[in-house]
C-alpha positions in Angstrom: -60.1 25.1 20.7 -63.9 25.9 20.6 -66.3 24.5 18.1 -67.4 26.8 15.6 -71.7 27.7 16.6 -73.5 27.6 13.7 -74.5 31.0 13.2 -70.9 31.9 13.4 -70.8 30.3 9.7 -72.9 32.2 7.7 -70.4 35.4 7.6 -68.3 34.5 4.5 -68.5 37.8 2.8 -65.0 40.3 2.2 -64.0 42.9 4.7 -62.6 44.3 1.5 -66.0 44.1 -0.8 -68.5 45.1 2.1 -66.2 48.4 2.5 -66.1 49.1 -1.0 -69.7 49.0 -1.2 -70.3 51.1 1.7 -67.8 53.9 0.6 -67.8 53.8 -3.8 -65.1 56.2 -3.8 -62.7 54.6 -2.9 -60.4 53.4 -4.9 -57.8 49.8 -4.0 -54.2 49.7 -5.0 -51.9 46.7 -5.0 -49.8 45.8 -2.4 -47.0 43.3 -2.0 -46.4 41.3 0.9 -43.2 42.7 1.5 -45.1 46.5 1.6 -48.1 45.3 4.1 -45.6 43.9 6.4 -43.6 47.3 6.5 -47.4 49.3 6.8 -48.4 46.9 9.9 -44.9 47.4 11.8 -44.9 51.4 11.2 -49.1 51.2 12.6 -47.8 49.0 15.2 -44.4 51.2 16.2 -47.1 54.3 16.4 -48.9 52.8 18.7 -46.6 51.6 20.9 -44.8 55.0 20.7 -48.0 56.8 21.6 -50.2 57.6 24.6 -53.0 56.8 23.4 -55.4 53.5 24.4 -56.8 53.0 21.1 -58.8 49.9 19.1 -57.0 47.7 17.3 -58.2 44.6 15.6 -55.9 42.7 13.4 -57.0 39.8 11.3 -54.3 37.2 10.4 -55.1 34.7 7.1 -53.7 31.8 9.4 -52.8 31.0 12.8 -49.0 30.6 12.0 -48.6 34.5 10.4 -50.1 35.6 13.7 -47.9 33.0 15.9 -44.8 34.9 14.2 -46.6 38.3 15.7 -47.2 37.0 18.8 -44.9 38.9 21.0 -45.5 42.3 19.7 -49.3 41.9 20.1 -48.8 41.1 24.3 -47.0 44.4 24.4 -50.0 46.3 22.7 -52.4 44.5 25.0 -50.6 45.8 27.4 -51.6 49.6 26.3 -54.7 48.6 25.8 -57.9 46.5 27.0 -59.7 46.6 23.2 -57.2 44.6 21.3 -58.8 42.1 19.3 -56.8 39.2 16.7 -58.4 37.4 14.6 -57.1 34.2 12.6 -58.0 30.5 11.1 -57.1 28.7 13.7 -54.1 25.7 13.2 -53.2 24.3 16.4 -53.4 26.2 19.8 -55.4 29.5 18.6 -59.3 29.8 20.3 -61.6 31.9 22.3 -59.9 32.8 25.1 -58.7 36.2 27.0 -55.0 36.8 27.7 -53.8 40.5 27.1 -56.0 40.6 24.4 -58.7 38.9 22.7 -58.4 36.0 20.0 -61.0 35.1 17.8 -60.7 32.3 15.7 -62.4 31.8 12.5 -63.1 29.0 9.8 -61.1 28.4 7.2 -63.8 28.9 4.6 -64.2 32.8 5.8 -63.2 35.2 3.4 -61.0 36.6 6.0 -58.4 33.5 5.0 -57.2 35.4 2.2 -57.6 38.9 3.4 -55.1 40.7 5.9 -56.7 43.7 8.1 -55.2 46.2 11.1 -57.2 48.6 11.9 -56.1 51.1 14.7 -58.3 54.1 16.2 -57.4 56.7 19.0 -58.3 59.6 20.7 -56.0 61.9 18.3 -54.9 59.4 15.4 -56.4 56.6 13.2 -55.1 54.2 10.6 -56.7 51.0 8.8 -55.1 48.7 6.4 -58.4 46.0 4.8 -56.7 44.0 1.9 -57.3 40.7 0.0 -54.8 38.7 -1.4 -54.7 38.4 -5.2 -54.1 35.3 -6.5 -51.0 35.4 -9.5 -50.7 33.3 -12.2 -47.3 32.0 -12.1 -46.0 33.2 -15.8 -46.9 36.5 -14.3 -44.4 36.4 -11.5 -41.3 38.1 -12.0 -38.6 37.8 -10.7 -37.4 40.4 -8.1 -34.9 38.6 -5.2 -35.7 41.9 -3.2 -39.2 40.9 -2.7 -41.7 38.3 -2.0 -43.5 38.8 -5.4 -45.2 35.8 -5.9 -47.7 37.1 -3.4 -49.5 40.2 -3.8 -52.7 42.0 -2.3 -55.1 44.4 -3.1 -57.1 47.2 -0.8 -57.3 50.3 0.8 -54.7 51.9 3.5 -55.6 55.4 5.0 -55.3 57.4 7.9 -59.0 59.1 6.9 -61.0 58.5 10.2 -64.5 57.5 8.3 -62.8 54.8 6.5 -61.1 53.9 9.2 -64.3 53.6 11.6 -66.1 52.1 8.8 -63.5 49.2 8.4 -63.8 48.6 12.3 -67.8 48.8 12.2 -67.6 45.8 10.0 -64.6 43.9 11.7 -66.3 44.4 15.0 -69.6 43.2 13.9 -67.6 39.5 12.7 -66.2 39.4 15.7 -69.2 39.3 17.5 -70.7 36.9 15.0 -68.0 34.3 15.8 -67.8 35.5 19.9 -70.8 36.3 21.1 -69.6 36.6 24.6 -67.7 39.5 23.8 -71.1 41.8 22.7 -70.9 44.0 25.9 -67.2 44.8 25.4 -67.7 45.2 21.3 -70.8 47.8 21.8 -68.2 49.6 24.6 -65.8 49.7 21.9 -68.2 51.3 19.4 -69.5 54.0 21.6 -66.0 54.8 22.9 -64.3 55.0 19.4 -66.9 54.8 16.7 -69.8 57.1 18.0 -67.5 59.9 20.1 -65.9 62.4 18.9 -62.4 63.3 19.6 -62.0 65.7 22.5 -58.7 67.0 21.2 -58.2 68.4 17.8 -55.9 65.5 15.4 -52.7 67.3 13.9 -52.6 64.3 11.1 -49.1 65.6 9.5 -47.7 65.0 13.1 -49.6 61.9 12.9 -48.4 60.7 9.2 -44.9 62.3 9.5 -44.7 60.0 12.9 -46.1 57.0 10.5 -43.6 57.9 8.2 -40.8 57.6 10.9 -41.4 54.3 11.8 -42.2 52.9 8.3 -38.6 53.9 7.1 -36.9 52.5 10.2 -38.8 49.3 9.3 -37.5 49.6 5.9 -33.8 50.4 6.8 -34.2 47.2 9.0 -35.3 45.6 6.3 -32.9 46.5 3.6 -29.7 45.8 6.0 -31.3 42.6 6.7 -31.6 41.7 2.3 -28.0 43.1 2.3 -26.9 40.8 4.3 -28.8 37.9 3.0 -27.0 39.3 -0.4 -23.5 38.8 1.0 -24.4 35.7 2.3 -25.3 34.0 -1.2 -22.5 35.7 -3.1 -20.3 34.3 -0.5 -21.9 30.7 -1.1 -22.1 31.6 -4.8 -18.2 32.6 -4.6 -17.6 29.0 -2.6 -19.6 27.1 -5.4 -17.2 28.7 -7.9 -14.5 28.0 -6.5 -15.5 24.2 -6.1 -16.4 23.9 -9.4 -13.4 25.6 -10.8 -11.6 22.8 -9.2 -14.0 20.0 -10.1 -13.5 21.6 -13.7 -9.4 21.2 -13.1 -9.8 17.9 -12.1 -12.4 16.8 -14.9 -9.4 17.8 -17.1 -6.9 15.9 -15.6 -5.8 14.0 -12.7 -2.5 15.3 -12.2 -2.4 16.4 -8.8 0.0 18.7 -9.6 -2.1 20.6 -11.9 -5.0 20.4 -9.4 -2.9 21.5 -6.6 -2.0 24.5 -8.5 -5.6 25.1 -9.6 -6.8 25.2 -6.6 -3.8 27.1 -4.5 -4.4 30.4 -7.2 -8.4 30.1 -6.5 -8.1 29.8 -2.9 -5.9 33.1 -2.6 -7.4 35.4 -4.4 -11.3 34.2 -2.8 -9.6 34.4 0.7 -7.6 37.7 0.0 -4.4 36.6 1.6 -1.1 37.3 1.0 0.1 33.9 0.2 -1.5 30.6 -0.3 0.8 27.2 0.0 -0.7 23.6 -0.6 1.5 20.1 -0.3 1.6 17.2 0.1 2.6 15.8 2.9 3.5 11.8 4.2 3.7 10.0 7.1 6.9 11.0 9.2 7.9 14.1 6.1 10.2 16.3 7.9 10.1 18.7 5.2 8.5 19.7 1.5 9.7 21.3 -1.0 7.7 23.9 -2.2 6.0 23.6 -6.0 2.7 25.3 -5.6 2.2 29.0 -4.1 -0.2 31.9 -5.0 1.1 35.2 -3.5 -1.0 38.8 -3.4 2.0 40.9 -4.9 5.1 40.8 -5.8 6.4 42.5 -2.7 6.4 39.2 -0.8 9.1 36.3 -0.7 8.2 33.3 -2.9 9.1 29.8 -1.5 8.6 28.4 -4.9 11.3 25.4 -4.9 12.5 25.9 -1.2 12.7 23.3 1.6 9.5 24.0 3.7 10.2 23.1 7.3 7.3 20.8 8.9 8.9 19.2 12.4 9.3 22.2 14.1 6.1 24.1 12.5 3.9 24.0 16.2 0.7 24.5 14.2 1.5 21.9 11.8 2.5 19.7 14.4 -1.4 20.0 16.1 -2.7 19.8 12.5 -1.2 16.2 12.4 -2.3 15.4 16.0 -5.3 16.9 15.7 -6.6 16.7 11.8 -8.6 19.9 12.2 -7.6 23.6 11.2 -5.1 25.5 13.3 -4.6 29.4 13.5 -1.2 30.9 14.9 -3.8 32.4 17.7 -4.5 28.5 19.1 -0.9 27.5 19.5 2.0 28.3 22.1 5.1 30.2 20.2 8.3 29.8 21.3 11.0 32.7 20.7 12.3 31.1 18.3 9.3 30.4 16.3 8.5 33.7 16.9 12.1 35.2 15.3 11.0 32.3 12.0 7.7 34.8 11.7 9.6 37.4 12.0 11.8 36.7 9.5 9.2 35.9 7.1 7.0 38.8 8.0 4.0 37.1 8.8 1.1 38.2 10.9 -1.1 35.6 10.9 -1.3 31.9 9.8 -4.1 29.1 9.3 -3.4 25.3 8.2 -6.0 23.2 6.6 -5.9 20.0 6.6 -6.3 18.3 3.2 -7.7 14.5 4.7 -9.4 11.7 3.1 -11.0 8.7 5.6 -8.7 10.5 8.1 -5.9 9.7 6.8 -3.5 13.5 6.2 -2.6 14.1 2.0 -1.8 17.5 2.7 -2.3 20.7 3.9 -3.3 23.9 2.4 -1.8 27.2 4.5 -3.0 30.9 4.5 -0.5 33.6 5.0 -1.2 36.7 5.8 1.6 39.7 6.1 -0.7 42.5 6.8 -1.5 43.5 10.4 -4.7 42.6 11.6 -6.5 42.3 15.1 -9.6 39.7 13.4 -9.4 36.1 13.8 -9.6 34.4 10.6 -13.3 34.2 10.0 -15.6 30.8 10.1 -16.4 31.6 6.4 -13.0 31.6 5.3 -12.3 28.2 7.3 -15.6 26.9 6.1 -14.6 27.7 2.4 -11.2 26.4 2.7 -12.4 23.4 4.1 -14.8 22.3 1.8 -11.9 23.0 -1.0 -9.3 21.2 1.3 -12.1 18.3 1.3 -12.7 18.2 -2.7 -9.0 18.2 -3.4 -8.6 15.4 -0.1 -11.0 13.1 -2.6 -9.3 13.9 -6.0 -5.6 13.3 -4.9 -6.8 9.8 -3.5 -8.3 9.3 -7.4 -5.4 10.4 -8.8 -3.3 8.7 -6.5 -5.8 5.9 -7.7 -5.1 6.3 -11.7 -1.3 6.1 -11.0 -1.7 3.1 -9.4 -4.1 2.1 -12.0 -1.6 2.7 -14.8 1.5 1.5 -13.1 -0.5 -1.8 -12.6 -1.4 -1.7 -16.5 2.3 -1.1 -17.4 3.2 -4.3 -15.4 0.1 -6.3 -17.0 1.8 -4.8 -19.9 5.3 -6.3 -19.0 4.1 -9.6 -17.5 2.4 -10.4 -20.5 5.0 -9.5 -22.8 7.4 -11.9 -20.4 4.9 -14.6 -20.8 5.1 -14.5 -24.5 8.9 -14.2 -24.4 9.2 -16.8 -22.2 6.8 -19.2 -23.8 9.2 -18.1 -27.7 12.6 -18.5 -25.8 12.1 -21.7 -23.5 10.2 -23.5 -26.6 13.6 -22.8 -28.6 16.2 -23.3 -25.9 14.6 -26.2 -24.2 13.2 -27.8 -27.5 16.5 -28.0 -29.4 19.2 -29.7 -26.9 16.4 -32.1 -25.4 16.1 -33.6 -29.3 19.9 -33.4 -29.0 19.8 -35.3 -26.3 17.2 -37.6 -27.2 19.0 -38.2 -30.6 22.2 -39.0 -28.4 21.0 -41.2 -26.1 18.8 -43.2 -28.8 21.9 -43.5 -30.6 23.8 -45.0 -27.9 21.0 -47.7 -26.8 20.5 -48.8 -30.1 23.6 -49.2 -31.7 25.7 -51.3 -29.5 28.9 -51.7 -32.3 28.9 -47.8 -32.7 32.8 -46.9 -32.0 34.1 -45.7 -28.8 35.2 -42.4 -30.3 31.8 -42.5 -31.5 30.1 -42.6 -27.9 32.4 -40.4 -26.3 31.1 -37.4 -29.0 27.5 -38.5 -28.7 28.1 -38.1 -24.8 29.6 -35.2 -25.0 27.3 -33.4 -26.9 24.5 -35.1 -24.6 26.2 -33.6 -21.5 26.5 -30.0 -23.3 23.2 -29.7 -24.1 22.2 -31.0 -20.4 24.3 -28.4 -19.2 22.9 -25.4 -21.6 19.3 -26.7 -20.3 20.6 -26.1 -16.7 22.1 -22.8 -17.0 18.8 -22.0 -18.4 16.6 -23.1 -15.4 19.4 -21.5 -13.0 19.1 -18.2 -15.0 15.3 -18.1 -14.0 15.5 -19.1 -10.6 18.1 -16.2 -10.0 16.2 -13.6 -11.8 13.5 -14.7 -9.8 15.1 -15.0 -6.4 16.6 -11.1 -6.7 13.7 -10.0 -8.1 11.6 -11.0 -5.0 13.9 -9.4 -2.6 14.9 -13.4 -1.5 18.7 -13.1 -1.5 20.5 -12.6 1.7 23.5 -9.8 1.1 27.1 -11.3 2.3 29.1 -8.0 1.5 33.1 -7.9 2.3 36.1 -6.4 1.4 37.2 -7.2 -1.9 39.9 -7.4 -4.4 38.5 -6.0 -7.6 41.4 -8.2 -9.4 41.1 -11.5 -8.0 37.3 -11.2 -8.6 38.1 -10.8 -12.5 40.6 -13.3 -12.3 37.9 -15.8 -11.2 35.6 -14.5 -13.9 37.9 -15.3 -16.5 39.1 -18.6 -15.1 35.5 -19.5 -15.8 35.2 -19.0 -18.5 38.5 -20.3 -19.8 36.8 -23.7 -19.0 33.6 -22.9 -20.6 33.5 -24.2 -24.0 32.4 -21.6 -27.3 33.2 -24.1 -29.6 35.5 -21.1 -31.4 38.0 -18.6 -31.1 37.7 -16.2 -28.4 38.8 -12.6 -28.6 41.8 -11.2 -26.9 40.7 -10.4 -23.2 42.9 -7.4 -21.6 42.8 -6.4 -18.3 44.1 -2.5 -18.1 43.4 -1.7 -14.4 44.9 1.6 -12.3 47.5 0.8 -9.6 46.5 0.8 -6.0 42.8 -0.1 -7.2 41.3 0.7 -3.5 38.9 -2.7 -2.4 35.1 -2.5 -3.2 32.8 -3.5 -0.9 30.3 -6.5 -1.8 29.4 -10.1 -1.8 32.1 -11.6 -3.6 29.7 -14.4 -5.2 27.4 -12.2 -6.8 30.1 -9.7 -7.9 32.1 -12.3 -9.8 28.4 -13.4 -11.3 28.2 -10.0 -12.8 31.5 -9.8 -14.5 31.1 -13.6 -15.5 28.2 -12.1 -17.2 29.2 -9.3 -19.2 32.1 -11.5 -20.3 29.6 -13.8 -21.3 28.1 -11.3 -23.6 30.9 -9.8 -24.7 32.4 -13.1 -26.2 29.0 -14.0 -27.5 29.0 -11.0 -30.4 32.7 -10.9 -31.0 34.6 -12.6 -33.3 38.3 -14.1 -32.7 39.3 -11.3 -34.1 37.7 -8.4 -31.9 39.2 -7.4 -28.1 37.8 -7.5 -24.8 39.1 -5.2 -22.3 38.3 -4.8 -18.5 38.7 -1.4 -16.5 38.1 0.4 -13.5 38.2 3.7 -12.4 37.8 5.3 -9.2 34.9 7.7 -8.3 33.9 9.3 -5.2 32.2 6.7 -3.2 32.2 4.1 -5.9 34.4 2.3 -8.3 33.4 2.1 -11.3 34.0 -1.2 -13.8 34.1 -1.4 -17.0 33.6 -3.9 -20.3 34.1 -3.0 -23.2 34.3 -5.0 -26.8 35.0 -3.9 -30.0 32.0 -6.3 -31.5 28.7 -5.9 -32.7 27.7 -2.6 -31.0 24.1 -1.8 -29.9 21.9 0.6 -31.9 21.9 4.4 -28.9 17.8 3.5 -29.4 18.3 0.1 -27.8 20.8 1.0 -25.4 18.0 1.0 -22.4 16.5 -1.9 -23.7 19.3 -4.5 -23.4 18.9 -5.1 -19.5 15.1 -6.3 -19.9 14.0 -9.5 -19.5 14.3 -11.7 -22.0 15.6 -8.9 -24.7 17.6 -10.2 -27.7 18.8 -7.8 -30.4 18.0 -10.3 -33.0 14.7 -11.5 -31.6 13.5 -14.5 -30.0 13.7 -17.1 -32.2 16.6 -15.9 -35.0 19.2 -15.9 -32.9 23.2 -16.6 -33.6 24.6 -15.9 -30.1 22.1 -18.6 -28.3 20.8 -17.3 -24.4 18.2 -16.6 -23.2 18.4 -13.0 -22.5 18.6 -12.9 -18.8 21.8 -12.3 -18.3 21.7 -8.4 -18.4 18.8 -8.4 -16.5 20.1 -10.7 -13.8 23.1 -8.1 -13.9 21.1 -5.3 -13.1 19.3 -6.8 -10.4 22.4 -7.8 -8.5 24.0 -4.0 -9.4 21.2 -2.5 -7.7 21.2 -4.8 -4.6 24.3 -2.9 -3.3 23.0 0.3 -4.4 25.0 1.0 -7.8 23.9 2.0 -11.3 24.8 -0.4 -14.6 24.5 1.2 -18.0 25.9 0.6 -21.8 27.4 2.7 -23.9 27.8 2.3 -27.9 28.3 4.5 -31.1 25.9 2.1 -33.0 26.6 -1.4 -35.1 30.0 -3.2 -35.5 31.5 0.0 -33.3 31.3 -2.4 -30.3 29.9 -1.8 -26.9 31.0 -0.4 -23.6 29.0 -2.2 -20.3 29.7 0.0 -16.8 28.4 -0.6 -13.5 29.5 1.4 -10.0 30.3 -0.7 -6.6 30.8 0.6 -3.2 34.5 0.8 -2.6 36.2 1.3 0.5 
């Protein structure tokens, strides 16, 4: 770029002003940017449509506005050898001679906020000399059509003696700032400025071809805004539809109430004729159905059907893949073909719903209409951003429910620890004094009798034995509660199993009556299937707490009757009963009707619990039964027979 000579620095006045004052009646109008650039393309168009080789000088404000010109001015220096463009020059811009002439000026010119084209020929003529008016910003409105926040004012007019007044002045700065073009520039002005034109102008063929062009520019233009208006309506639409879901999931983190949320938005934005989203894990064969959006009511609803996944071929390269499939990228077979046909569907898309890449779901278009168009990148782009949102939100609702689930067993263990700390302090406290009393006795007084002893040792011996039953109750619980216990299942007699049960606990001492025990079972009882150890634990058990809230007077009986699979056991007492609201609440931990510490039956409360446990290790079901107090209690539990 050349240095600016000195002289070229004193020519700061307006193009705009210096014409005004030449020619007092005129008057300027406003202009917005928007207008100027539809004036300079329809003077540009005529030119290049035309025969003529005429003067044009066009004055950018700044080398980059001209730099966005560039091309169309090589193609009018093409028609022409006086083309002349002037601008404040940025990076590359200087004097130099290509098709045309360029003529760079300081920044401090007034012609930095003024925009000129001025274009003369043998039979037409056209100049545009404005100056940008500077807006304050309250006075802006707002108009998305155009770019109103910058606005000029001047003179445009096809009148010749404006028009050669406006170039008499450009021409004259040009010189100023390229003196080396003053042979050319007094060429120009004989040529255009001084001669007359040897054929008559027709200016209504001249304006009516002005006119032409400038509403071609302007049609352009508008399909161009129109489609700048679909695209932010469609990114308005996919905002909406983002924050309809964020809004869903702000309100809760059910996934089912997001997935259903966002399945109803999705289908009506997309226009399909039915939307599915699931969720899908590792190795799922197929999903039931639970949320669906469908266009009208003409079309089949899957709504609580089995959804078939291993033989889908686009879900299959969705799960290979993790990227969005259409039915158009994957091989059919015939009898995938007959399942389309069958369901009447045209044309399919699967989204993947992923988080970290691992697959949570999948959200599927359906489409039943006929249609030659692929599924368009704004569609996928929409549904993928969705499918993205919801891949985030299931993994936080996935998160809460972990959340709480870990609460409720916070919840549970502490409530344990407290039971445990209530229970142990009473049933280890009380027979270790026992025993402690006992065996003080015995070392201390050596004359007591030998009846005497023999009592104090057997009570020493009873307590000894209640204190191990206790610390063997909590290492079972434990030990089948950890998944430690190693399975020994058989074929066994339902019978001799009870039979062993209540030997034991003929030798176990109540220190009381116990009730009648009656065994009612069904001839040719088939076997059950199970380790024979734990199974005669579990009826030892219930036995146990049957006698421990009967009287001598009350009954115990022992059934069985046979299921499908299963045989099903049962033991019933005609004792205390069990309030229905308790009924789920007697196989916990550490659960004692009476509370922890003003208790008449004694345990510990495992027993139930250790029942349970050992029930569901062979994969039955224990429950109890009972009409309320004194109207005694019914205890069943299922195992696999044979």
């Amino acid at each position: 770029m050349s240095d600016f000579p000195e002289e070229r620095l004193c020519q700061q006045q307006s193009v705009l002003s210096e014409l005004l004052r030449q020619m007092p009646q005129l008057r300027s109008h406003l202009y917005f940017k928007s207008s100027l650039t539809a004036l300079s393309h329809a003077m540009e168009d005529r030119v290049l449509a035309g025969t003529d080789r005429p003067l044009l000088i066009a004055s950018f404000q700044q080398e980059k506005f001209y730099r966005q010109e560039a091309h169309r001015y090589r193609r009018l220096g093409e028609i022409s050898d006086q083309v002349y463009v002037l601008a404040a020059p940025d990076t590359e811009f200087s004097d130099r001679v290509n098709e045309y002439d360029l003529v760079p000026f300081t920044s401090t010119d007034a012609l930095a906020s003024e925009w000129h084209l001025v274009a003369i020929g043998a039979q037409s003529s056209a100049c545009l000399i404005c100056r940008e008016k500077i807006v304050p910003p309250s006075e802006i409105p707002v108009l998305p059509e155009i770019d109103a926040s910058r606005r000029f004012e001047g003179i445009w007019t096809f009148d010749r003696q404006v028009t050669i007044a406006a170039a008499h002045i450009l021409l004259d700065r040009i010189k100023g700032y390229r003196p080396d073009l003053a042979a050319k520039i007094a060429q120009a002005k004989q040529e255009y400025l001084v001669a007359v034109p040897t054929i008559p102008q027709d200016h209504s063929a001249s304006a009516d071809a002005f006119v032409q062009r400038l509403v071609t520019y302007l049609q352009a233009r508008q399909y161009k805004l129109l489609k700048a208006y679909r695209s932010i309506e469609e990114k308005e639409e996919r905002e909406r539809l983002v924050n309809t879901i964020t809004g869903a999931i702000r309100r809760s983190l059910n996934s089912a109430d997001i997935l259903q949320v966002a399945g109803q938005e999705i289908g009506k934005a997309t226009g399909v004729s039915r939307c599915l989203i699931y969720q899908y894990r590792k190795d799922d064969r197929a999903v039931t159905i639970a949320h669906e959006y469908l266009a009208n009511s003409s079309i089949t609803s899957l709504v609580g059907k089995s959804w078939n996944l291993a033989d889908n071929p686009i879900f299959k390269e969705v799960v290979t893949t993790h990227e969005s499939i259409s039915l158009a990228e994957v091989s059919i077979t015939k009898t995938w073909q007959r399942t389309l046909d069958r369901q009447g569907i045209n044309d399919w898309l699967i989204v993947p719903v992923l988080h970290q890449d691992r697959l949570l779901g999948a959200i599927e278009l359906h489409q039943h209409e006929p249609s030659s168009l692929p599924w368009s990148d704004d569609t996928i782009n929409l549904v993928e951003a969705i499918a993205t949102q919801i891949g985030s939100t299931l993994i936080q609702a996935e998160s809460y429910t972990n959340l709480e689930y870990l609460n409720q067993q916070l919840e549970a263990l502490d409530r344990t620890r407290a039971n445990l700390v209530a229970i142990t302090g009473h049933e280890l406290r009380t027979p270790l004094s026992t025993i402690q009393v006992c065996l003080e006795s015995l070392a201390t007084e050596p004359d007591m009798s030998l009846e005497m002893r023999q009592v104090m040792l057997n009570t020493a011996l009873g307590d000894a034995e209640r204190m191990r039953k206790l610390v063997q109750d909590f290492l079972t619980l434990s030990q089948l509660e950890s998944g430690r216990i190693q399975w020994h299942p058989e074929p066994l007699s339902l019978e001799e199993c009870i039979d062993l049960a209540l030997s034991g606990l003929n030798t176990r001492r109540y220190n009381r009556d116990l009730p009648k025990i009656v065994v009612n079972l069904p001839p040719n009882l088939p076997f059950v299937r199970a380790d024979g150890e734990w199974l005669v634990e579990v009826l030892t058990k219930l036995l146990d707490n049957a006698c421990k809230f009967t009287t001598g007077k009350d009954r115990i009986a022992i059934e069985a009757a046979k299921t499908e699979s299963m045989l099903e056991v049962i033991v019933a007492d005609t004792g205390r009963g069990i309030a229905p609201e308790l009924l789920q609440m007697v196989f916990e931990r550490f659960y004692q009707a009476e509370g922890s510490l003003r208790r008449t039956a004694g345990g510990t409360g495992l027993g139930l619990a250790i029942c349970r446990q050992i029930v569901n290790g062979w994969g039955g079901e224990i429950w109890a039964e009972s009409a309320g107090k004194d109207c005694g209690s019914r205890f069943h539990f299922t195992v696999p027979s044979i």
